[in-house]
N, CA, C and O atoms as CSV, one atom per row, in Angstrom:
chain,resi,resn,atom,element,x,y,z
A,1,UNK,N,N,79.529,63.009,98.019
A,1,UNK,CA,C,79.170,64.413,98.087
A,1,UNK,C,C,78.385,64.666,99.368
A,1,UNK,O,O,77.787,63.870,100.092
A,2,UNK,N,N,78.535,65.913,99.453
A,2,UNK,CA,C,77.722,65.820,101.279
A,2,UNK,C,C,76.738,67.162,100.796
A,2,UNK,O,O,76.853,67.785,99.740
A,3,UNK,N,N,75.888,67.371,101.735
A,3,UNK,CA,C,74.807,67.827,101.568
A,3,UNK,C,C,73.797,68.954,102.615
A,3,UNK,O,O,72.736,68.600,103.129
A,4,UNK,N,N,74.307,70.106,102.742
A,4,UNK,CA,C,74.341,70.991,103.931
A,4,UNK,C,C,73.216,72.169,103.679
A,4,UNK,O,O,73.254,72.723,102.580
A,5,UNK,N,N,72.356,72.527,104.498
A,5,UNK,CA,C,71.651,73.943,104.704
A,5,UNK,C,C,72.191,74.862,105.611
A,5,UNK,O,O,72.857,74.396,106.535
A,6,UNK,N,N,71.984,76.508,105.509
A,6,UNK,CA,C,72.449,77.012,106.912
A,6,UNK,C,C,71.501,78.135,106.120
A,6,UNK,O,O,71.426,78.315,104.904
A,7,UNK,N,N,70.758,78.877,107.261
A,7,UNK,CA,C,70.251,80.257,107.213
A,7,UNK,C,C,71.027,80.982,107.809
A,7,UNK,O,O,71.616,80.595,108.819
A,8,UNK,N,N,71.180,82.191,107.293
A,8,UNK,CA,C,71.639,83.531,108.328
A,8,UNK,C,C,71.101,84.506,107.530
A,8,UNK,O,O,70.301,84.461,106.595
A,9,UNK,N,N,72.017,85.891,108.377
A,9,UNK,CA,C,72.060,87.109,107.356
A,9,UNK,C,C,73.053,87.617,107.324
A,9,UNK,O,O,73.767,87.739,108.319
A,10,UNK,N,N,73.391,88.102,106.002
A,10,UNK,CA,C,74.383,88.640,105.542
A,10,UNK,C,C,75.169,90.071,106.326
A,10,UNK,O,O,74.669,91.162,106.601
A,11,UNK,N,N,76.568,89.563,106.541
A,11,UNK,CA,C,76.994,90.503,107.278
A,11,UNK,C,C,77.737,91.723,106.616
A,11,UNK,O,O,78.203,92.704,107.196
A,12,UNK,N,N,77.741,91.502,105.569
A,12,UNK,CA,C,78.413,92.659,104.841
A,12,UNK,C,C,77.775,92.375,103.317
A,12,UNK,O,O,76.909,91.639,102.843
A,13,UNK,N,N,78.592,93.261,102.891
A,13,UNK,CA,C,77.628,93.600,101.472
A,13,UNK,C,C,78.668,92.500,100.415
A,13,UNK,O,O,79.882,92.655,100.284
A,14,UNK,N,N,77.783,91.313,99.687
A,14,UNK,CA,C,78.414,90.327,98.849
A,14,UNK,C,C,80.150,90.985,97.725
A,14,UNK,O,O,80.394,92.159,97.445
A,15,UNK,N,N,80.664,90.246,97.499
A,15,UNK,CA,C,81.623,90.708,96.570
A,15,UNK,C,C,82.010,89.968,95.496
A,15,UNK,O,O,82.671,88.929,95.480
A,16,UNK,N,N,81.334,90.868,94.207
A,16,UNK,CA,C,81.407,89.843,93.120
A,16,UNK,C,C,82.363,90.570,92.379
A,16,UNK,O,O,82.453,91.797,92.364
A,17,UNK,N,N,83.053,89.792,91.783
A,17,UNK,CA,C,84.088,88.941,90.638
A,17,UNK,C,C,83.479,88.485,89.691
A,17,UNK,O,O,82.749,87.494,89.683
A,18,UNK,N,N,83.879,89.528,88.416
A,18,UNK,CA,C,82.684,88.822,87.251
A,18,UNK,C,C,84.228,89.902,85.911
A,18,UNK,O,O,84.391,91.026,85.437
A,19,UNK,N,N,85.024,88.349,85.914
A,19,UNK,CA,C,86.305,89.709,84.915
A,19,UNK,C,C,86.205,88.504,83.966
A,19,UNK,O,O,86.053,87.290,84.106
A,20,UNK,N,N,86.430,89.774,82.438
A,20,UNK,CA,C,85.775,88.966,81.440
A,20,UNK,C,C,86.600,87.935,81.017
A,20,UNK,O,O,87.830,87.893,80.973
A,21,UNK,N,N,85.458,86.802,80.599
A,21,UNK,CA,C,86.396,85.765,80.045
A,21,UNK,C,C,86.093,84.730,80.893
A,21,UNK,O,O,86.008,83.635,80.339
A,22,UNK,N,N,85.874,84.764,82.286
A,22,UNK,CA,C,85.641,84.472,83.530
A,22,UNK,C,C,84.713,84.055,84.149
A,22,UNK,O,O,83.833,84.908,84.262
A,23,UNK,N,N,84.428,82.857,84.746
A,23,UNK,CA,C,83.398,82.800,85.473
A,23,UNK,C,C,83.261,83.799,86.969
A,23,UNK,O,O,84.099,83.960,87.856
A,24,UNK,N,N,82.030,84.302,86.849
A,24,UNK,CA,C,81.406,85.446,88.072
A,24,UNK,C,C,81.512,84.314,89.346
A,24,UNK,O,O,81.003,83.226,89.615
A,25,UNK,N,N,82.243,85.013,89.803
A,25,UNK,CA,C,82.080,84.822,91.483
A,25,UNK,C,C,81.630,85.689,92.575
A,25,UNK,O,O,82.129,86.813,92.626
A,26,UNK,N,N,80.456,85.225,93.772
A,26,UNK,CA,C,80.079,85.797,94.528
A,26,UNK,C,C,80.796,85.290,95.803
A,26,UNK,O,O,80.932,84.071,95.904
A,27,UNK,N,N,81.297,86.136,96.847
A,27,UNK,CA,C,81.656,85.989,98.156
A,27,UNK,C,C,81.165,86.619,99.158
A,27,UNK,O,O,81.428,87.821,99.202
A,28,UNK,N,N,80.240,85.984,100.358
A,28,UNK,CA,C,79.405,86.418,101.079
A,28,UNK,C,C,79.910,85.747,102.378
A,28,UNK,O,O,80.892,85.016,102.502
A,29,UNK,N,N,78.893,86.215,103.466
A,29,UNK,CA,C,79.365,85.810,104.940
A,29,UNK,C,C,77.804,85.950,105.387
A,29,UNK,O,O,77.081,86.931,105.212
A,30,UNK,N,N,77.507,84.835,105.949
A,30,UNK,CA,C,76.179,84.445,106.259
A,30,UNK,C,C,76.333,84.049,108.345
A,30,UNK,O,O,77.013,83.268,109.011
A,31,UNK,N,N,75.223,85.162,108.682
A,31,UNK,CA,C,75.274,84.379,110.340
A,31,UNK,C,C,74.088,84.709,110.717
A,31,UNK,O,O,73.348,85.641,110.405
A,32,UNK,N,N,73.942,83.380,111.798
A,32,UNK,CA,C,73.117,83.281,112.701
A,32,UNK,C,C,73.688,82.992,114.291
A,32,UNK,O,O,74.749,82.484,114.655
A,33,UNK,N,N,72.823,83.394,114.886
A,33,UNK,CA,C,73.064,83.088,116.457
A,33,UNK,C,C,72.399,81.493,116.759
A,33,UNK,O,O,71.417,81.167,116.091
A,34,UNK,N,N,72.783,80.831,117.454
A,34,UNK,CA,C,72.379,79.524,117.792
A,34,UNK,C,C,72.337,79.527,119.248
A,34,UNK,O,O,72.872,80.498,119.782
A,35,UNK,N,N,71.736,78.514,120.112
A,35,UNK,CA,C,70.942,77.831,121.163
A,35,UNK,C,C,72.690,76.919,121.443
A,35,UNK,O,O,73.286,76.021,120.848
A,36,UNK,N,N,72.907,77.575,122.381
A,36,UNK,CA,C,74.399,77.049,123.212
A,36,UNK,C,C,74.247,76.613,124.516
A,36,UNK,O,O,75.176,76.681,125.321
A,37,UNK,N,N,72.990,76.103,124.839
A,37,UNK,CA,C,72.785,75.701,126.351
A,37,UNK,C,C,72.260,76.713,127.199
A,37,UNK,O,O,71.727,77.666,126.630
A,38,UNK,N,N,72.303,76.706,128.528
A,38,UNK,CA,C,71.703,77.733,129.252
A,38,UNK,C,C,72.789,78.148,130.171
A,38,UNK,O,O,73.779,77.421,130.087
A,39,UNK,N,N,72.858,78.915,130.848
A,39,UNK,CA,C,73.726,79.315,132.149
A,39,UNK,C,C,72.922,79.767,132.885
A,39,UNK,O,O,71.720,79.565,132.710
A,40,UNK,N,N,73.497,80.641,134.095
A,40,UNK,CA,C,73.145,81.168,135.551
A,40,UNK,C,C,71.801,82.821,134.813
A,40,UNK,O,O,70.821,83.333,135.353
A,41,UNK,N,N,72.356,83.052,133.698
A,41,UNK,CA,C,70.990,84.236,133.776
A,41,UNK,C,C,70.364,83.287,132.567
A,41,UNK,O,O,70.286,84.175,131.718
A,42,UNK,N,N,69.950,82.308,132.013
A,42,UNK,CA,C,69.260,82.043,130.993
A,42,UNK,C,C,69.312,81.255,129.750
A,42,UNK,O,O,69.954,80.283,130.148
A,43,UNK,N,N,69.150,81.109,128.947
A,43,UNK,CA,C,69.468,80.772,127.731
A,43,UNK,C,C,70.285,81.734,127.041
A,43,UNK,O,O,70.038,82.851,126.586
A,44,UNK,N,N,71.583,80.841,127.087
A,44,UNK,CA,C,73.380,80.734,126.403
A,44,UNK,C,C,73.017,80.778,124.743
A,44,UNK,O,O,72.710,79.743,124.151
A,45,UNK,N,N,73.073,81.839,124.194
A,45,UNK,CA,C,73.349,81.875,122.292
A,45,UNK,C,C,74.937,81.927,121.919
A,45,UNK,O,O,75.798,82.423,122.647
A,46,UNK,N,N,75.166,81.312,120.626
A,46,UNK,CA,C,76.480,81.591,120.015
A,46,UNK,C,C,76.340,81.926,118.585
A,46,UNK,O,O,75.421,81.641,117.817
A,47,UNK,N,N,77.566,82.667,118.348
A,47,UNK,CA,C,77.121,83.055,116.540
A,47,UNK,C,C,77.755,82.068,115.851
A,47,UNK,O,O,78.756,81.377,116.037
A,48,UNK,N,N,76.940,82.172,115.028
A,48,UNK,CA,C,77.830,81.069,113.428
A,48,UNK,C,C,78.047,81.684,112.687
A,48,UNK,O,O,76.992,82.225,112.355
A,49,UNK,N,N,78.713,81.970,112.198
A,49,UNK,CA,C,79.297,82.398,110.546
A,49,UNK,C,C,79.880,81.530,109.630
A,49,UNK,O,O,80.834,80.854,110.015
A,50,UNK,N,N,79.379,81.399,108.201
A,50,UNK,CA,C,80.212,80.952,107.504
A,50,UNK,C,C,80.077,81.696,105.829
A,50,UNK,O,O,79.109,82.177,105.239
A,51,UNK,N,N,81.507,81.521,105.438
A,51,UNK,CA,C,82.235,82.091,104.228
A,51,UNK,C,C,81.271,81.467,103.030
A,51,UNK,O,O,80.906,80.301,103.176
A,52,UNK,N,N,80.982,81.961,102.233
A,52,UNK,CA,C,80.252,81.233,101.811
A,52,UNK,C,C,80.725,81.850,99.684
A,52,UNK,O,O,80.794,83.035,99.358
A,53,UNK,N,N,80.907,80.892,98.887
A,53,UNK,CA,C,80.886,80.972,97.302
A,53,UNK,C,C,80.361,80.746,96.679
A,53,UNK,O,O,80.035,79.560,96.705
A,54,UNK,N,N,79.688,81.741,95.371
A,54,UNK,CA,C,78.592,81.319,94.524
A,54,UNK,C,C,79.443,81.694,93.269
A,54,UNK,O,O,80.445,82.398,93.137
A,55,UNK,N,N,78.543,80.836,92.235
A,55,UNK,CA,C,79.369,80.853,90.685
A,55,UNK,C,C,78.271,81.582,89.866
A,55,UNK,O,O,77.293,81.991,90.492
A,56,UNK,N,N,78.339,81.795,88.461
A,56,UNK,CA,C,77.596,82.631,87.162
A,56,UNK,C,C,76.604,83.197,87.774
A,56,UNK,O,O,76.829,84.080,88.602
A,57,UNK,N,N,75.522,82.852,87.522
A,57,UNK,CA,C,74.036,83.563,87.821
A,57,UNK,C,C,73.669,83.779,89.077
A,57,UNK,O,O,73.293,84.825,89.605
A,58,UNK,N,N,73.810,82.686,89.531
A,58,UNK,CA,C,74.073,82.340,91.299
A,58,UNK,C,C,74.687,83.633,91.781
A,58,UNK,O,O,74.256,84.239,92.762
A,59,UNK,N,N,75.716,84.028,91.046
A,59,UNK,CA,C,76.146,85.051,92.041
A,59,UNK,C,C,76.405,86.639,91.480
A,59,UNK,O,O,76.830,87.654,92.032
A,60,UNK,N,N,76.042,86.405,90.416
A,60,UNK,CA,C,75.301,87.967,89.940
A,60,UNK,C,C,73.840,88.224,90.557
A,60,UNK,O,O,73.515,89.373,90.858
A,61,UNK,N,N,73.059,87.259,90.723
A,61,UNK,CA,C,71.519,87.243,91.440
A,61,UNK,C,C,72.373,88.113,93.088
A,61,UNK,O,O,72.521,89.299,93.384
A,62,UNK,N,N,72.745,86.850,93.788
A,62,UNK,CA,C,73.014,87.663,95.379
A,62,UNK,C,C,73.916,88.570,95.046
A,62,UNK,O,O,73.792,89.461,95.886
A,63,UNK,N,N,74.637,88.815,94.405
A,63,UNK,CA,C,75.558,89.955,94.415
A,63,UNK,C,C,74.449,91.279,94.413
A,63,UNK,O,O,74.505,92.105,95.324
A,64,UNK,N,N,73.347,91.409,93.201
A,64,UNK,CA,C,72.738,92.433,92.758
A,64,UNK,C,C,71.383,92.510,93.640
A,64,UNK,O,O,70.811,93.594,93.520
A,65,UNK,N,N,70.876,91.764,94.333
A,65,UNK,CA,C,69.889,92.099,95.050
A,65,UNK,C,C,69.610,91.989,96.644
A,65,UNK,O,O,68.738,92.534,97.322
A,66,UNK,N,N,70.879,90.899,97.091
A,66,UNK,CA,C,71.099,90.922,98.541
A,66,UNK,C,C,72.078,92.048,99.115
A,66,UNK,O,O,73.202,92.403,98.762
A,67,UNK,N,N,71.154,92.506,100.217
A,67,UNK,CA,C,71.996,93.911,101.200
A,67,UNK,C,C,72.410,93.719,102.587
A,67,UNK,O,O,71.789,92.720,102.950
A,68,UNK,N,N,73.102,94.123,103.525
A,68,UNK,CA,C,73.755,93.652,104.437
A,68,UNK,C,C,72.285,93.288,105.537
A,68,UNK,O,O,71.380,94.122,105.499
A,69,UNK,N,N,72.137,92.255,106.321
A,69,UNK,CA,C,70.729,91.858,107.281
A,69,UNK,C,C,69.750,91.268,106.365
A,69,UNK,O,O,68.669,90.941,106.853
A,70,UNK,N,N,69.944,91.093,105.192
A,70,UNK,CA,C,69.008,90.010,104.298
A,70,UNK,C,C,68.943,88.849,104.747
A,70,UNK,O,O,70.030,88.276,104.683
A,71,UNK,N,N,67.853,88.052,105.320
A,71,UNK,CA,C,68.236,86.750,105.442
A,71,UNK,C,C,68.586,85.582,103.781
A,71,UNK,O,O,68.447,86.014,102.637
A,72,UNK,N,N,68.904,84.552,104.024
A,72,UNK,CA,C,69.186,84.137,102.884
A,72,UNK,C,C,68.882,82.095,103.716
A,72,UNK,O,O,68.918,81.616,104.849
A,73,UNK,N,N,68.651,81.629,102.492
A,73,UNK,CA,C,68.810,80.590,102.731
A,73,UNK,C,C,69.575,79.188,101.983
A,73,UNK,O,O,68.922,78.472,101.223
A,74,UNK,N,N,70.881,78.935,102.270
A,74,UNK,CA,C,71.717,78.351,101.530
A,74,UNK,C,C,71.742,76.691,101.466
A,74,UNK,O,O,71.963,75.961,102.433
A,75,UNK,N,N,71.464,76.260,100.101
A,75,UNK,CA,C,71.801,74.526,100.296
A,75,UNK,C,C,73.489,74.813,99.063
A,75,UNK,O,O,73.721,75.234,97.930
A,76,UNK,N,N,74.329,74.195,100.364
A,76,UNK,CA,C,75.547,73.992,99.782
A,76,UNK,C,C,76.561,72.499,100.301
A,76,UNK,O,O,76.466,71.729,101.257
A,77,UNK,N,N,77.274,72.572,99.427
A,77,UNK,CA,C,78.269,71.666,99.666
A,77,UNK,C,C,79.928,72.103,100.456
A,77,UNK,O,O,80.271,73.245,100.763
A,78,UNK,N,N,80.641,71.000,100.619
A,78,UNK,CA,C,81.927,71.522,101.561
A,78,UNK,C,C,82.651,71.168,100.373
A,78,UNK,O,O,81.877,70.692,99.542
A,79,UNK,N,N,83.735,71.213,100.011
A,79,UNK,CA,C,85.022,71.299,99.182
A,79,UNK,C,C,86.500,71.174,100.112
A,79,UNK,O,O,86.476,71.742,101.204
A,80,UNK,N,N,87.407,70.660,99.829
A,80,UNK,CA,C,88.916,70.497,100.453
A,80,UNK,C,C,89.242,71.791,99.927
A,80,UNK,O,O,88.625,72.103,98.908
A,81,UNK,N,N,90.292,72.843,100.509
A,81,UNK,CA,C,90.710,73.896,99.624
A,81,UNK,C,C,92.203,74.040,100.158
A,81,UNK,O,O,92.594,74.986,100.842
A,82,UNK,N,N,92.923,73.039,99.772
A,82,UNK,CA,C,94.258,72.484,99.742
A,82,UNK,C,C,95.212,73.964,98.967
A,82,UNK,O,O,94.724,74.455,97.948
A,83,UNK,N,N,96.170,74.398,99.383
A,83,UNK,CA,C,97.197,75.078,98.759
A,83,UNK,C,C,98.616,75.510,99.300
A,83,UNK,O,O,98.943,75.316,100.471
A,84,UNK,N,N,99.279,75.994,98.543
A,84,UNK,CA,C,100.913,76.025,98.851
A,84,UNK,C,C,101.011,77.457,99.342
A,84,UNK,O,O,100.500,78.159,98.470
A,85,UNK,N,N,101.443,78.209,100.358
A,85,UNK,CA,C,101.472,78.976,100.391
A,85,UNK,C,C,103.288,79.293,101.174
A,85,UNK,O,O,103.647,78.774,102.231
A,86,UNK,N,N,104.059,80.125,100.425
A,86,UNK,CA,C,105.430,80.281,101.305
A,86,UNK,C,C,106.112,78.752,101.124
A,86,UNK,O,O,107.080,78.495,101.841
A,87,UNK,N,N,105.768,78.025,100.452
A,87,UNK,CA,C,106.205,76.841,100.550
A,87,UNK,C,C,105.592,75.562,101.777
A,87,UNK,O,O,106.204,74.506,101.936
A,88,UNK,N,N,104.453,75.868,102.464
A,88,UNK,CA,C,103.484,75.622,103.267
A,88,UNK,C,C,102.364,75.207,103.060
A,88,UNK,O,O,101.560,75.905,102.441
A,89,UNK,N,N,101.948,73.622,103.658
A,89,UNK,CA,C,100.625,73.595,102.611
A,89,UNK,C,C,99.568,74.090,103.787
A,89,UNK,O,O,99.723,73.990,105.004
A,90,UNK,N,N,98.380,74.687,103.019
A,90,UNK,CA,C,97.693,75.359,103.649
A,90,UNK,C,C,96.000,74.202,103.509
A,90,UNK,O,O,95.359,74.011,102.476
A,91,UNK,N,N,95.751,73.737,104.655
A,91,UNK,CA,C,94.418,73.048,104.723
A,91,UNK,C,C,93.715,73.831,104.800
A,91,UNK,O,O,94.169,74.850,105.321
A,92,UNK,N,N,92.271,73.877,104.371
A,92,UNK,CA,C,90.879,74.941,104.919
A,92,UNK,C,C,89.432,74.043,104.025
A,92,UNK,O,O,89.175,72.848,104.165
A,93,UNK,N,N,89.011,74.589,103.531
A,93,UNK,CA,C,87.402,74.195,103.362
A,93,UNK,C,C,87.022,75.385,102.560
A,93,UNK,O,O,87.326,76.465,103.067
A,94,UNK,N,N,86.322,75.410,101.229
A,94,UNK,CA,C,85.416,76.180,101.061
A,94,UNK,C,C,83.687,75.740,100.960
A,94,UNK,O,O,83.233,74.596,100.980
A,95,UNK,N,N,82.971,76.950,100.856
A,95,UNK,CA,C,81.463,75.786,101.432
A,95,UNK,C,C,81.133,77.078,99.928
A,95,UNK,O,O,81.364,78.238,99.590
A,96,UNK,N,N,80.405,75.723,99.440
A,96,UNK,CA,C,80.059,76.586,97.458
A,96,UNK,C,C,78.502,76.112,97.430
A,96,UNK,O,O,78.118,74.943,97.455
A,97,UNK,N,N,77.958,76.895,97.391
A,97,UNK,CA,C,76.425,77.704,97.288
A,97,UNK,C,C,76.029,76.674,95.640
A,97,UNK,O,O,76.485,76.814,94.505
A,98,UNK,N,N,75.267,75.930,96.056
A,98,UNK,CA,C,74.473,75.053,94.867
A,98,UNK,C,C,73.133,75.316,94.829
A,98,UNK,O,O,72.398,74.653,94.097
A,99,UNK,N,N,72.664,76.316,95.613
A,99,UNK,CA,C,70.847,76.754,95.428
A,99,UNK,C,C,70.964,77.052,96.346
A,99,UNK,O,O,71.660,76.595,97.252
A,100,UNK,N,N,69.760,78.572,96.268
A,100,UNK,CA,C,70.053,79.599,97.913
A,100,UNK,C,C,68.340,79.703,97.114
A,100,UNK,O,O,67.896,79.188,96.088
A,101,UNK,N,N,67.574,80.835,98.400
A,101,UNK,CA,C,66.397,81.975,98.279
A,101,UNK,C,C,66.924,82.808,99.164
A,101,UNK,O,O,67.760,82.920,100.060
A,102,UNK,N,N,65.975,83.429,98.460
A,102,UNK,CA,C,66.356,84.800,99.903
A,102,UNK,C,C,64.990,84.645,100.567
A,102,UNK,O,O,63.994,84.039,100.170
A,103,UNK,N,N,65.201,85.342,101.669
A,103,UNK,CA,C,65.005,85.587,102.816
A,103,UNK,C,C,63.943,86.534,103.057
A,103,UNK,O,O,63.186,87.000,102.205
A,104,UNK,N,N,63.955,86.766,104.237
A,104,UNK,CA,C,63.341,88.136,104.687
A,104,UNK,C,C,64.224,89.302,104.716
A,104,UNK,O,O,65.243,89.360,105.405
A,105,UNK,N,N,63.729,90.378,103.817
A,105,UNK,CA,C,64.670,91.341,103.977
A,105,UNK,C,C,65.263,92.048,105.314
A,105,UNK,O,O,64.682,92.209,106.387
A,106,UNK,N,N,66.628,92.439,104.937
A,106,UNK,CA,C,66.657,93.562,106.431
A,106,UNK,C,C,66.407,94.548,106.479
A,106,UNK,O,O,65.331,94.890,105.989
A,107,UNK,N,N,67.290,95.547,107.110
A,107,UNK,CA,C,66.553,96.685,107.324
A,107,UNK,C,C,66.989,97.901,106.380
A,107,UNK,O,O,66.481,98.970,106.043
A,108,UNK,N,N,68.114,97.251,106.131
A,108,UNK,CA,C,68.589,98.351,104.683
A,108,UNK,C,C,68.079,97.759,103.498
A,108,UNK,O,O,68.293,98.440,102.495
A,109,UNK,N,N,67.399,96.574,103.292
A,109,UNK,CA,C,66.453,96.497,101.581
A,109,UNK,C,C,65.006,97.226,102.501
A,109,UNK,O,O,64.381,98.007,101.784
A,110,UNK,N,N,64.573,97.110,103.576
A,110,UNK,CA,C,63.371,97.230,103.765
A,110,UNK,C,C,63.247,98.858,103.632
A,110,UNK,O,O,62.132,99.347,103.452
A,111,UNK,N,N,64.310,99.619,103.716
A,111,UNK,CA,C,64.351,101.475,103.765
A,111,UNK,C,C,63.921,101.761,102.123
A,111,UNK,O,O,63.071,102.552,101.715
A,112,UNK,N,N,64.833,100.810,101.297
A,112,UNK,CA,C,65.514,100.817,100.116
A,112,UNK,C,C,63.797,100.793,99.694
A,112,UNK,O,O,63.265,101.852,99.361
A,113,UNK,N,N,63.185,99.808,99.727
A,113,UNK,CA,C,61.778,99.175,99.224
A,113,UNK,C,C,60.990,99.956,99.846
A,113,UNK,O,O,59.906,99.512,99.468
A,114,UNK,N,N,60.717,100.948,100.649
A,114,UNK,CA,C,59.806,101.712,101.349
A,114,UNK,C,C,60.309,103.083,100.294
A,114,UNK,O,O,59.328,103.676,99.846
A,115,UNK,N,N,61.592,103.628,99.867
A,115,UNK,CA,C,61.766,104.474,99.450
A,115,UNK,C,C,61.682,104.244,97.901
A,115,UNK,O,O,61.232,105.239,97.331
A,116,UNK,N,N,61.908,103.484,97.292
A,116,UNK,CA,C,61.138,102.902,96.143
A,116,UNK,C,C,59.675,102.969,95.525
A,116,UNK,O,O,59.310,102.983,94.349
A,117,UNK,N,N,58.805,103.013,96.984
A,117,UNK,CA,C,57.206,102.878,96.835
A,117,UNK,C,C,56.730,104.183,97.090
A,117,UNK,O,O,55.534,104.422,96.920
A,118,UNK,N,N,57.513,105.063,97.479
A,118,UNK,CA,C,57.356,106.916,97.601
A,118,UNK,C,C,57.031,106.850,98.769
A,118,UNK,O,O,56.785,107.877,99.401
């Protein structure tokens, strides 16, 4: 089993899957900018993004309280995500959310929480 952290913030608003009978699924997209070396004006950044899946509680929690610029902080694992597609097998990766916190809010929970407090 392998054993991964990544911070970012959420680039869009989570999408949960919760149909009955069913285990709830959350689907999110988590980024940060990273330290890519320097060039001719300075210090070089690059973005990271990654896809990111949460299961039951896990992902009724971020589904219902994370908003787009939330930071978040994810310990997850990688997965093979092998399939047939057209008669084609399709290689990829999913990365599945085994314990997160949140973050520092952004700027749309921070409006949300200012307009909350009157």
């Amino acid at each position: 089993m392998n054993d991964c952290y990544f911070e970012g913030r959420l680039v869009k608003e989570p999408k949960l899957l919760d149909a009955p009978g069913k285990k709830p699924v959350c689907y999110f997209t988590l980024k940060r900018d990273e330290y890519a070396g320097q060039d001719s004006d300075g210090t070089r950044t690059r973005e990271v993004a990654i896809p990111f899946t949460s299961f039951t509680g896990q992902a009724k929690a971020i589904a219902a309280h994370a908003r787009v610029g939330d930071q978040l902080f994810v310990h997850y694992r990688v997965e093979n995500n092998v399939r047939e597609k057209n008669g084609v097998t399709e290689y990829g990766f999913s990365f599945i959310v085994e314990k997160f916190d949140f973050g520092a809010p952004g700027q749309l929970k921070r409006a949300e929480l200012a307009q909350s407090q009157g």
